[in-house]
N, C-alpha and C positions, 0 to 999 in steps of 0.2 A: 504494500500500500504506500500511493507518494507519500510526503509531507502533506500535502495540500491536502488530500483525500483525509488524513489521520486530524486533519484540524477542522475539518466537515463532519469528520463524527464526534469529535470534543462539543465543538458547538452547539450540533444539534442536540446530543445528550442534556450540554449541561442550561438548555432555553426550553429543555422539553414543558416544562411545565409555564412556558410563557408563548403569549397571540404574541406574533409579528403583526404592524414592525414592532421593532426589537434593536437596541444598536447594543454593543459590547466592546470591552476592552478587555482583551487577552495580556495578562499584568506580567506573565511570563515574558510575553514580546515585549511588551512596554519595559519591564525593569531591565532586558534584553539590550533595547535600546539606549535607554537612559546612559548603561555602563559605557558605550561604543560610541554616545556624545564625549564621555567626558573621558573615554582614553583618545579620540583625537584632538582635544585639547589641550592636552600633553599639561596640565599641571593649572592652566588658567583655569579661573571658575564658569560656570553655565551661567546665564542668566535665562531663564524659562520665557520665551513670547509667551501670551499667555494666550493672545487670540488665536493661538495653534493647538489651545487644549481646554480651555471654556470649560473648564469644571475646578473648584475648588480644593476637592479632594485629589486630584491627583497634580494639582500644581503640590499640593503640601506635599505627597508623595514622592514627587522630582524632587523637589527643596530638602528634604529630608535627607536625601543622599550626599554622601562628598562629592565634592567636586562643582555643586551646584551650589549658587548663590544669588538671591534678588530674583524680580520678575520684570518685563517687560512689557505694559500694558499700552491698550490700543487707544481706548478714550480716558479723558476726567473724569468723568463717575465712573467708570468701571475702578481708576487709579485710588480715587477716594474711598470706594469699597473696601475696594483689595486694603488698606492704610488700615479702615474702621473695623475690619474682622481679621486682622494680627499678621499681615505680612507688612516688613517697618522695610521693605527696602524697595520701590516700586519705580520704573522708568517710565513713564510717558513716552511714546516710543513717536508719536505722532502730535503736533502747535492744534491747539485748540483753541476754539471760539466761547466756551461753556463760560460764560459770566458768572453762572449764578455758583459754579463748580470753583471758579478762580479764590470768587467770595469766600466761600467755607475753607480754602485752603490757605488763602491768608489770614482767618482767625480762629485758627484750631494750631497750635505749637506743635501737637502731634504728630498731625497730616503732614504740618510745614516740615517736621522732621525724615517722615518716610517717604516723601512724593519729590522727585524730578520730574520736572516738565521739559518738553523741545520747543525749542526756539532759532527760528534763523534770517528773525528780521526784526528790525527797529520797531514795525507796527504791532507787532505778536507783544511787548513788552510796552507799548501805550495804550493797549487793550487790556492787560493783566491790571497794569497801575489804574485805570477806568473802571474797571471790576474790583477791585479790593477793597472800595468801600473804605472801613475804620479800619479794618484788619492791617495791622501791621508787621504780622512773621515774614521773614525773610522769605522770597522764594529763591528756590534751589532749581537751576537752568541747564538744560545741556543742551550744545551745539550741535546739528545734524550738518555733515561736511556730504557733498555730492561726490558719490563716486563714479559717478558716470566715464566710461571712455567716449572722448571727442575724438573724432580724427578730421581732417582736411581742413584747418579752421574753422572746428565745430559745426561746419556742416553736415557730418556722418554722425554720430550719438549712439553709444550702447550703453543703454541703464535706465531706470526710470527717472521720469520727471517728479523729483522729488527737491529738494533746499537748492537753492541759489545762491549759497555757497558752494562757490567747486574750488577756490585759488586758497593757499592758504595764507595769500594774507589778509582775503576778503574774512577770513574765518577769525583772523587777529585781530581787524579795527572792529568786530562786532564783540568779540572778546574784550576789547580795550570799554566799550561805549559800556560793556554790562559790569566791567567791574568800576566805574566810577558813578553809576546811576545808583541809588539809594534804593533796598526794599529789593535786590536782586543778589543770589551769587553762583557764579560758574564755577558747576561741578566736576563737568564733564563733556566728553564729545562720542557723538554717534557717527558711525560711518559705515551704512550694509549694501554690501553688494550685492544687488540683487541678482542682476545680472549674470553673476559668477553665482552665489549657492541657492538662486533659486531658479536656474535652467538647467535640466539635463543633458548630457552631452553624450548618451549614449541611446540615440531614439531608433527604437525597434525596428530594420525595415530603410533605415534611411542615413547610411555611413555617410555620404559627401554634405551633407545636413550637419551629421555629428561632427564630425571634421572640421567644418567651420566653425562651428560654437566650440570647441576646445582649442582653435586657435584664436579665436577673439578672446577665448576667456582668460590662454595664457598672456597676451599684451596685455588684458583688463588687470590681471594679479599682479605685474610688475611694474606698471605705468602708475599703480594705485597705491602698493606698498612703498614708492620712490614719494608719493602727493603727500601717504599718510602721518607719516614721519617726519615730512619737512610743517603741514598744518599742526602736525601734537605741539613740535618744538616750537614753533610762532607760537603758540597760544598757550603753553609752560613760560616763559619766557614775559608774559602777562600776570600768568595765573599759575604762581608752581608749585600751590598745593594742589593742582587737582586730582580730582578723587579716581576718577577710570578712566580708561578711552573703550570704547566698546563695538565690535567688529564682526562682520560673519554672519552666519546663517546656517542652517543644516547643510546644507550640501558645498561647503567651504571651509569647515572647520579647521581643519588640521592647514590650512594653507595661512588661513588668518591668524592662527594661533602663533605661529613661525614667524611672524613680526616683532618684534621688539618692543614697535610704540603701541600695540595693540595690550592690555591689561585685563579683559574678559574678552567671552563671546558669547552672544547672541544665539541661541537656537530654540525653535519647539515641536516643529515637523514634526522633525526626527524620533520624539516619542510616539506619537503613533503612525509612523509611513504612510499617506496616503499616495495614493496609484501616480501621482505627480512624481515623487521622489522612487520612482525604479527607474529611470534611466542615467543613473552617474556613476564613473568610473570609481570616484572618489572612494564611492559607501555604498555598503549594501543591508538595508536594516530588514525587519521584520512587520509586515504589518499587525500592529498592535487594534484597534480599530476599526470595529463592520459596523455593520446594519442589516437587517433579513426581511426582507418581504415573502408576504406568505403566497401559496399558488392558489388563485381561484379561479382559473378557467384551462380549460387544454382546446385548445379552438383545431387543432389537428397535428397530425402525425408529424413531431421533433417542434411544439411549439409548445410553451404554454403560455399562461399570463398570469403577473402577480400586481396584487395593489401596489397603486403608487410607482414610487422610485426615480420619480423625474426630481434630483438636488440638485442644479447642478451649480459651479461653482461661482468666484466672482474671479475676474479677470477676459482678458478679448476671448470671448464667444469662438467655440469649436469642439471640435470632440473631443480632446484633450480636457475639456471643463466637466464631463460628463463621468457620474459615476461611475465604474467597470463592474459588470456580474464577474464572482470570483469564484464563488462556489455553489453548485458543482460546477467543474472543470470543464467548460469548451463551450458555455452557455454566449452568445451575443445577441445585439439588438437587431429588432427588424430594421433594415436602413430607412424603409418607409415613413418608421414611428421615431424610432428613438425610444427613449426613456421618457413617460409620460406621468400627468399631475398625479392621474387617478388610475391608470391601468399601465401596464408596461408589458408589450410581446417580448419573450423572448426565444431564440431558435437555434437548433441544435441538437446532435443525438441525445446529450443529457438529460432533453424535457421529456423524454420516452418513459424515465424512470422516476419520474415526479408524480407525486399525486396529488390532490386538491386537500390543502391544507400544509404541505410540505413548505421551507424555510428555504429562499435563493437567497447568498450572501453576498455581499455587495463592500467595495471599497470606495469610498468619496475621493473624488481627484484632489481635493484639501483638507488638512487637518481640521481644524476647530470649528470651520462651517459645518462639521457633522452636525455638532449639539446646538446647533440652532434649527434645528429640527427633531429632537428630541428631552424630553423632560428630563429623564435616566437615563446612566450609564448601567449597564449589568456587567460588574466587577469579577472573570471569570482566570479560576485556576485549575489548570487541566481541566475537569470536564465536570466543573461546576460552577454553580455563582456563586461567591463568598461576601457578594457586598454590594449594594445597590445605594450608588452616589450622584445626586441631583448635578444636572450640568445648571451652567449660568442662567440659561431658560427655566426647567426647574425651581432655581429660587427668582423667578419673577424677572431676574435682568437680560433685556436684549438692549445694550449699548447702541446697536449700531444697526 
């Protein structure tokens, strides 16, 4: 029996007594994972994204491990949350507009102690001072530096359109403005590649593709380590207690880590692999994280049909954004259909042996967008549930 096959009957064993859908976290894979972030790290600590895992209980479960430290959240309330139910070290990973968030954070000592915010403009910091009201705690600031590759005089671009800081010494006179402005101080500086750990470079079917993306990725990694090094020193040279520089991504660790001026990294995929992250050289994890729709129709011979299953991700629109049927083995969609709101074909000798009521397993092409479609995780080891842990939905919060 494969692998695959043997985690199709754990599964189904250990959900027998639950309706699909049904999503789980396989803790084996996950703490699997966990170890394989933080051995290519080589000795830097994790900081957890956290919109890569939208459940409470298992950011504590990553956090609980060496090697991992702090979280890396997406919005102000969620950063506020996380502060007000016991994680004291929180990044704002993304400049926020939240007024009324800014408010509670500059008159609560606490918050002001656990929460960093992003910032990479003059205006982000006349909007924070606009919102603070009476509150007086210091905020605590980090720099987001662009790592985008330009080429031809920035006519070509590889990387998202993210901060308008790319030079570093655009990154110092903004350094310079926030340590002489009152009510602010520089902590830190973010710089993720997306580019480089969040495209795979080894796509199924399509080597002169891959080829390309691993040599743009290898210019992106040295054009970026020569940028990152000379912006940490301009803005140490400012600011020289600062607290981190923080770098990387799942699918970049161990390259980010090998920098000098890099002091953490960033990851959270990589705890539960979703179907995005099998195509890299780099790493090869485990999928920690399904979801199962149940079968209620067989419309004909190698088809059936299960509620649901149309998630699919955010990012440009394609089939790459689209769940994958994982289990059983050799299931795909009708091209007709796709993956749908409320019903889902799907085709193939496997649905021969399916019957009305049986569990198709499914992988999200993103991490954390899973549990915005589910209340519960079902906490499963070997081939049972041992814990059922509310994701962010669950307790009532959809940030975003």
């Amino acid at each position: 029996m494969s692998q695959r096959a043997a985690d199709r009957v754990r599964y189904d064993r250990a959900t027998a007594h639950l309706e699909a859908p049904v999503a789980i976290v396989d803790l084996e894979a996950f703490d699997a994972n966990a170890a394989d972030l933080v051995r290519r790290a080589g000795g830097k600590p994790v900081r957890v994204a956290s919109k890569s895992v939208r459940c409470r209980a298992l950011l504590e479960r990553a956090l609980a491990r060496p090697g991992f430290a702090g979280i890396m959240s997406f919005t102000m309330a969620e950063s506020l949350w996380l502060a007000r139910t016991g994680f004291d070290d929180v990044l704002l990973a993304y400049p926020s507009a939240d007024r009324e968030a800014y408010a509670e954070l500059a008159a609560d000592p606490k918050l002001a102690r656990a929460v960093a915010v992003m910032v990479d403009d003059v205006a982000q910091l006349d909007l924070i001072d606009a919102a603070r009201g009476s509150g007086t705690e210091t905020i605590r600031v980090c720099l987001e530096l662009d790592t985008s590759l330009r080429k031809f005089a920035g006519r070509v671009r590889f990387g998202a359109l993210r901060s308008p800081l790319h030079d570093p010494e655009q990154l110092a006179a903004l350094a310079r403005t926030i340590a002489t402005r009152p009510g602010f101080r520089l902590v830190g500086i973010m710089a993720y590649e997306g580019h480089v750990a969040g495209v795979g470079d080894a796509l199924a079917g399509r080597p002169l593709r891959s080829l390309s993306i691993r040599l743009m990725q290898s210019a992106a990694r040295k054009e970026l380590a020569a940028r990152r090094a000379e912006a940490v020193r301009a803005v140490r040279a400012v600011v020289p207690d600062l607290e981190f520089v923080n770098g990387g991504g799942t699918g970049s660790v161990q390259q980010t880590a090998a920098e000098d001026a890099v002091t953490e990294i960033a990851a959270g995929s990589g705890l539960y692999v979703p179907r995005l992250f099998d195509n890299y050289t780099s790493f090869h994890g485990r999928p920690a994280a399904l979801f199962a729709q149940p079968v209620v129709r067989r419309p004909g011979v190698g088809v059936v049909t299960v509620l649901g299953g149309g998630y699919p991700a955010s990012g440009a629109a394609g089939p790459d954004r689209l769940p994958v049927p994982y289990l059983p083995e050799g299931l795909r969609y009708d091209p007709q259909e796709g993956p749908g709101e409320v019903q889902t074909p799907l085709i193939g000798s496997p649905a021969d042996d399916l019957l009305i009521g049986d569990k198709v397993w499914f992988r999200h092409a993103k991490a954390g967008e899973l549990c915005e479609r589910f209340a519960e995780l079902q906490l499963v080891e070997g081939d049972r549930v041992t814990a059922v842990v509310p994701t962010y939905r669950g307790e009532g919060k959809t940030f975003l």
